[in-house]
N, C-alpha and C positions, 0 to 999 in steps of 0.2 A: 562362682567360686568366691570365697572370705575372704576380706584379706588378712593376709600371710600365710594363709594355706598355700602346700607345693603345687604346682602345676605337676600333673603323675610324670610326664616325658621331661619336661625342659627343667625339671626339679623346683629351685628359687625364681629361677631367672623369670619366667612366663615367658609367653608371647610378648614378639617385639610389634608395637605401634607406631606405621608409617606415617605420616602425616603429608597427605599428596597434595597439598596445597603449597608447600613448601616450595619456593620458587629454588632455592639451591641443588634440589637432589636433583633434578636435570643438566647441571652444569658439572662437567668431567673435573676440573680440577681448582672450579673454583677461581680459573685469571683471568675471567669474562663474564658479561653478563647475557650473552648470545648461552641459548641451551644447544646440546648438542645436537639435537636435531634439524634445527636451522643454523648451523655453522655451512657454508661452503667449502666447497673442495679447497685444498692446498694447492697452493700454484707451489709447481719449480721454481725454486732459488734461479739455480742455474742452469742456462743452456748446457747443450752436450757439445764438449769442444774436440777436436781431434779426428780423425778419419775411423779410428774404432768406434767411438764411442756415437758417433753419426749414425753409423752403418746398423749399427746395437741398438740406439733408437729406433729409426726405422725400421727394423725387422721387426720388433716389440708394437709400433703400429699397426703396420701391416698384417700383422697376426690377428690383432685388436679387431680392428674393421674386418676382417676376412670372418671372424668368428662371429660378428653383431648380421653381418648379411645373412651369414647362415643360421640365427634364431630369427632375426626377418622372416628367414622362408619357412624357417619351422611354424613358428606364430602363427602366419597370415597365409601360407600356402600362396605366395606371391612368388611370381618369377625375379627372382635377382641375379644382376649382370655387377660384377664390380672389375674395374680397370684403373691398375693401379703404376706410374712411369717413375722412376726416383732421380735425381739430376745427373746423373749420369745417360740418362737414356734410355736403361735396362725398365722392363716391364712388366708386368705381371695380371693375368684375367682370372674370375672366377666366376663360375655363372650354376644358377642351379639347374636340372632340368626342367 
């Protein structure tokens, strides 16, 4: 294409040229020099304080791990056994066949 002829679709503008060499376009907003892809997980600020909010965690684990055994077993077609006790003493198993 000439230049200043239109591009027929994007009209003036053309095609936009990415340059992937550009160490910034991997960095989300720019207040680091870690790319997004090697950032680590976010730790919690804070613990969970109070007897709700315990109970609210734990059950959101418990769920967590109950569902990672059971693509374990999907995956690998391995027998998984999970047994899980909270401080109270209350318990809880799950097993595949």
């Amino acid at each position: 294409m000439a230049d200043g002829a239109e591009h027929p679709v994007l009209g003036s503008q053309g095609p936009e040229i990415i340059d992937s060499s550009d160490a910034e376009a991997d960095v989300a907003d720019g207040s680091g020099d870690v790319p997004i892809r090697n950032r680590p997980r976010r730790k919690a600020t804070e613990k969970p304080t109070g007897p709700d909010a315990l109970r609210q965690s734990f059950s959101k684990r418990k769920k967590g791990i109950s569902a990672k055994a059971y693509q374990l077993h999907q995956l690998t077609d391995a027998k998984v056994a999970l047994f899980v006790v909270n401080d109270k003493g209350s318990s809880w198993a799950y097993a595949t066949p």
